[in-house]
N, C-alpha and C positions, 0 to 999 in steps of 0.2 A: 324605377321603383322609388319614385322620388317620395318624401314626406309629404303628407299633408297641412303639417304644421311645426315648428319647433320647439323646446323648451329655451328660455331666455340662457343664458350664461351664467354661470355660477363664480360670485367675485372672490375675492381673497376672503372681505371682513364679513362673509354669509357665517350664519352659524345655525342647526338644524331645527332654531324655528323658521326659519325663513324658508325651510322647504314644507312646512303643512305639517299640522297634526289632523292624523286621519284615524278611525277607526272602524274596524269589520266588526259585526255581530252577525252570527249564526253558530254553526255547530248544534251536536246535542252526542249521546252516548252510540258508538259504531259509527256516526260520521264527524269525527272530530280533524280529520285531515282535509275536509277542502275548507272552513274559514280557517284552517293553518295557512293552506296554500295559499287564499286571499290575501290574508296578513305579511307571509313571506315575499311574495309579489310585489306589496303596497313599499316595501322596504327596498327592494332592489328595483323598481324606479323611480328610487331617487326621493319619496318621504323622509323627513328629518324623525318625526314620531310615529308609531304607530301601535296601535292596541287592540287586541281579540277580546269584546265581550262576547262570553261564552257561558252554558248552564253551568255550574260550579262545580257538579259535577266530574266534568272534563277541564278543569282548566290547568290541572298540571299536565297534561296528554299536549294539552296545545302550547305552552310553555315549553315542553319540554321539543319543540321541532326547532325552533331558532332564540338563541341566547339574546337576543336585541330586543325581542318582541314582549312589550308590557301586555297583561292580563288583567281583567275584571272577572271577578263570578258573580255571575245573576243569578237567583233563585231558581229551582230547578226542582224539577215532578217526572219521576219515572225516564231519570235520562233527559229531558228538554226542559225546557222555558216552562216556567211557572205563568200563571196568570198574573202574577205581580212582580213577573221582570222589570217590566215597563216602568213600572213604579224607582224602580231602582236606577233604569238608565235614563232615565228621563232628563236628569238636572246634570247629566255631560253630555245633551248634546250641543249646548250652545257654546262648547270649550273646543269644539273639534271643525276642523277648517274640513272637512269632508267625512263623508259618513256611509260605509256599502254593507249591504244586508241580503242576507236571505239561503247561501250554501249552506249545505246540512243543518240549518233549524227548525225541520218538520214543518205541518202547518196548522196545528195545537194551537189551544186559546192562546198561551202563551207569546205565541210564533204572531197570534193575528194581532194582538196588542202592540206588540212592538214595531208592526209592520202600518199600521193604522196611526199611530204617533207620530212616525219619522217622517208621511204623508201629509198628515196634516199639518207640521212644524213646516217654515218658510224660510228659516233665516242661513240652513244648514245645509249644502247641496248632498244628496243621496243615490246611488246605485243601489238600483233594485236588481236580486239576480235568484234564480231559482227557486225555492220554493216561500220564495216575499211576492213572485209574480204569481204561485198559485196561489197564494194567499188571496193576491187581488182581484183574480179570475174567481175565487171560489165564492168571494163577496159581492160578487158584483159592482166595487164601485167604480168602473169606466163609466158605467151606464149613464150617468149626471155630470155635471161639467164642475161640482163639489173642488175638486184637486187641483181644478187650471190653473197654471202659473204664469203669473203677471211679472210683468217689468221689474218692479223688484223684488222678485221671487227668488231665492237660489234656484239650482240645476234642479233636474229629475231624468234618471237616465237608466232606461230598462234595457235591461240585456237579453233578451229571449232566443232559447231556440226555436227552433220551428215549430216542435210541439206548443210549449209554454205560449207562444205567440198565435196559434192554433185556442188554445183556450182563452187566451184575453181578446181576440177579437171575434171568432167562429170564423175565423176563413181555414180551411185545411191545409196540413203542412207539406202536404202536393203540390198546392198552385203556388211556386214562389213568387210569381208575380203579383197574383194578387193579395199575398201577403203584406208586400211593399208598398201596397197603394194601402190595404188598410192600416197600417203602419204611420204613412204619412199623412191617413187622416185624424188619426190618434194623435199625432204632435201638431197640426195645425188647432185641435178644437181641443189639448188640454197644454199647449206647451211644453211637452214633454221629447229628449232625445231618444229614439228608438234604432238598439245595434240590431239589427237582423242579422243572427248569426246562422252561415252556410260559406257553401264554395262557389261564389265570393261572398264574405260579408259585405251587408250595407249597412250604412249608418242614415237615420232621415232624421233631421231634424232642421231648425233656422243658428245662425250666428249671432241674431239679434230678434229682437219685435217686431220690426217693420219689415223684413226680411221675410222671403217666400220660403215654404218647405221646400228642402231640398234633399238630393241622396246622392250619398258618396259612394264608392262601389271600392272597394280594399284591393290592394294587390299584393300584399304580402299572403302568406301561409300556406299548409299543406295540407293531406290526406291524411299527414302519419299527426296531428292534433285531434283527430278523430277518436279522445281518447279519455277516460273519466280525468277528472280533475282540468283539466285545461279552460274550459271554460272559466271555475273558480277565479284563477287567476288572471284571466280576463278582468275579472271584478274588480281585483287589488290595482289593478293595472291604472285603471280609468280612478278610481277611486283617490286613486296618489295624486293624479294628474288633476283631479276636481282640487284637490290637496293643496297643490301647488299653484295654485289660480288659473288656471286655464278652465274657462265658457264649457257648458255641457256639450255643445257641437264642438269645440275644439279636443276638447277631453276625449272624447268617443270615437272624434278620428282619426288623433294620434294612437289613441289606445289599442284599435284592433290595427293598426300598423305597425308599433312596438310589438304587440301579441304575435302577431302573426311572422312578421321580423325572425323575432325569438325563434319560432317552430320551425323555422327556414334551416338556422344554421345549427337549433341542434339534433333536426332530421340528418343535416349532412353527414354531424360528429358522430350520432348515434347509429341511427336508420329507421327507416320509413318505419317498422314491424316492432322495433324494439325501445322506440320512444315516449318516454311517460311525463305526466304536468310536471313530475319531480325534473326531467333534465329539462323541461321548457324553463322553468321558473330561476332554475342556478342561469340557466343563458342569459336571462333577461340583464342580469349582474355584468357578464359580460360584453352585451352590447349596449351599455349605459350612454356611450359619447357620441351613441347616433340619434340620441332623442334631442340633441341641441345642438349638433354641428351644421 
């Protein structure tokens, strides 16, 4: 069950910029816990900053799940993202070493503005996850090669389950195979890493430019992550590790290793039945010295 990659060593005179400032936005009013879970995530591997933009609404709700965790409120309309979030996070995102979107923020004008900005900006790498991929699916912009990322592009790095990944490209979330292929024609003709999330996840994406699509197959994780919120924190996961300088295929495929890791040992502590994102997410804390040993 070996890694597929490491995090560097952490020296004496490091100090918590040097692990990545990263930020989650999504939430809105009744799903104010999975960008918690995202954010709690992004902290327990191993981010030195990390911050929940959330509707304003909510953002003592998401504050109040872990005392480390800095907070922004965007504008907000009936519980979600206003049409002039965007306007407001716009000018941090060039302050943040990584940036993941999309659990619990609907897919409202709001929700499409911010999901459309963080797209079009290149300098900032991004995790797209949940309802940022319906967002993309409901817009159509796969369709044009608009978004391809070039050489000096940051990451871009979609986490889809089967459904969501069933919407962005029309292949149905029956055929996992040819999910996979459509997958990895999607990151050969936009540059983009793509986590196919299932039993097993795959990861397709390149290391570099010149480099072929390729697909990783995971070996960690279990049946009892079959469970809300888990994905979430998938997000925070990969999102830290974009964070802390690790390549969108490096990022994505430690990520669902740690993820998956995580579900391992606190299936064993807990049990298959009685396991939630909540004891995945504290695990992750706990197995911190295996993302760099």
């Amino acid at each position: 069950m070996s890694r597929p990659v490491t995090l560097p060593p952490r020296n004496a005179s490091d100090h918590k910029g040097t692990f990545g400032r990263v930020l989650l936005v999504g939430g809105s009013r009744g799903m104010a816990g999975s960008i918690s879970l995202s954010s709690i995530a992004a902290l327990h591997t191993g981010s030195g900053l990390v911050s929940s933009a959330v509707p304003d609404v909510v953002l003592e709700t998401v504050a109040g799940f872990h005392a480390a965790l800095m907070t922004i409120g965007l504008p907000a309309e009936d519980g979600r993202f206003s049409s002039d979030a965007w306007e407001s996070l716009c000018g941090r995102v060039s302050t943040q070493n990584a940036i993941g979107t999309g659990p619990g923020m609907t897919t409202e004008s709001g929700s499409v503005a911010i999901v459309e900005g963080l797209l079009k900006q290149r300098q900032t790498p991004v995790v797209l996850d949940a309802d940022a991929l319906n967002v993309i699916s409901s817009q159509g912009w796969l369709d044009g090669d608009e978004l391809a990322r070039g050489k000096d592009d940051a990451a871009v790095v979609f986490t889809p389950h089967p459904g969501e990944l069933s919407r962005l490209t029309g292949v149905p979330a029956s055929d996992v195979d040819g999910q996979v292929r459509a997958a990895g024609e999607l990151s050969k003709r936009l540059g983009f890493t793509i986590v196919v999330k299932g039993g097993p996840t795959r990861v397709v994406g390149r290391g570099s430019d010149d480099s072929p699509v390729q697909t990783y197959v995971n070996t960690t994780g279990n049946p009892a992550m079959a469970t809300a919120g888990c994905g979430d924190v998938l997000t925070g996961v990969i999102t830290s590790l974009l964070g802390q300088g690790l390549c969108g295929w490096d990022a994505a495929r430690l990520g669902v290793w740690i993820h998956g890791r995580a579900g391992d040992v606190a299936a064993s502590r807990i049990s298959s039945a009685g396991m939630t994102a909540v004891h995945l997410v504290e695990t992750l804390a706990l197995i911190a010295d295996e993302m760099s040993e």
